[in-house]
N, C-alpha and C positions, 0 to 999 in steps of 0.2 A: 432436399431430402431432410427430414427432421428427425434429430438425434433421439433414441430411447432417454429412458430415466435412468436406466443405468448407463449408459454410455456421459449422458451429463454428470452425474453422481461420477462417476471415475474420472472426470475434467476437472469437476470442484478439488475435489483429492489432490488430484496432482497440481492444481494453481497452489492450492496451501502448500504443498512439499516445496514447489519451488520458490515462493514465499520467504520460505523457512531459510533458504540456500545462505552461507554469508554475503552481505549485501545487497540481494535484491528488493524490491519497493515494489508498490504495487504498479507503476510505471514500467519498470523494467519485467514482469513478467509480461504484461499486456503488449511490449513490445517485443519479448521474446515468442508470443504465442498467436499473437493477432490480433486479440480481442481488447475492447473495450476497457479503458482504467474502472469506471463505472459497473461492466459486466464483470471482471476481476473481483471489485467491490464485494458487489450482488453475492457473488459467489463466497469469499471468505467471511461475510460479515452475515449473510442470508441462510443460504442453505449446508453452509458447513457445521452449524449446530445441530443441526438435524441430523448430518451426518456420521459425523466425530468430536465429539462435544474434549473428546481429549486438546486432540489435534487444533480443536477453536479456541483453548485455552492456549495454549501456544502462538497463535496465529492475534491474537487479540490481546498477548503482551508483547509482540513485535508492532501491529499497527498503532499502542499508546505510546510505545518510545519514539516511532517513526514520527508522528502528531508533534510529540513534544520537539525533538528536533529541529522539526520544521518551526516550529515557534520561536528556539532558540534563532536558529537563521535569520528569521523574519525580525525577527529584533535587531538582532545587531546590523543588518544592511538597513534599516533607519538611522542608528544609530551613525554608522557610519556617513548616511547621504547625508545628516544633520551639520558631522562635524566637517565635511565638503562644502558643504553652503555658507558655513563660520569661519570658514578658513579663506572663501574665496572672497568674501564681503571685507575681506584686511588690504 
């Protein structure tokens, strides 16, 4: 059965609200709801300007911290397997 515009339109909405929730990531809705990290995506980064240009601004300074984060991570577990390979090589 394929969902109306509005029936999506009030999906998009509530992925952003939960979004918003403390702690969740775009992971954790997609596995709280079903759907695709991707179609989560689509949805806060696609069609939720269209929607609520407020609620995108909110929703698009949680996904550059999330970004950054994951950068910070990504760094330091290099950093770490670096100094494992320097330690083990002794």
């Amino acid at each position: 059965m394929a969902t109306t515009k509005v029936e999506r339109d009030a999906r998009v909405v509530k992925h952003a609200l939960m979004f918003l929730k403390d702690g969740q990531t775009v992971r954790s809705v997609a596995k709280e709801t079903g759907f695709s990290r991707s179609g989560i995506w689509q949805h806060l980064t696609a069609r939720l300007p269209e929607l609520d240009p407020m609620l995108y601004t909110k929703v698009k300074e949680k996904l550059t911290l999330n970004k950054q984060e994951r950068a910070k991570r990504g760094g330091q577990a290099v950093k770490e397997m670096w100094a494992n390979v320097r330690n083990e090589g002794r």
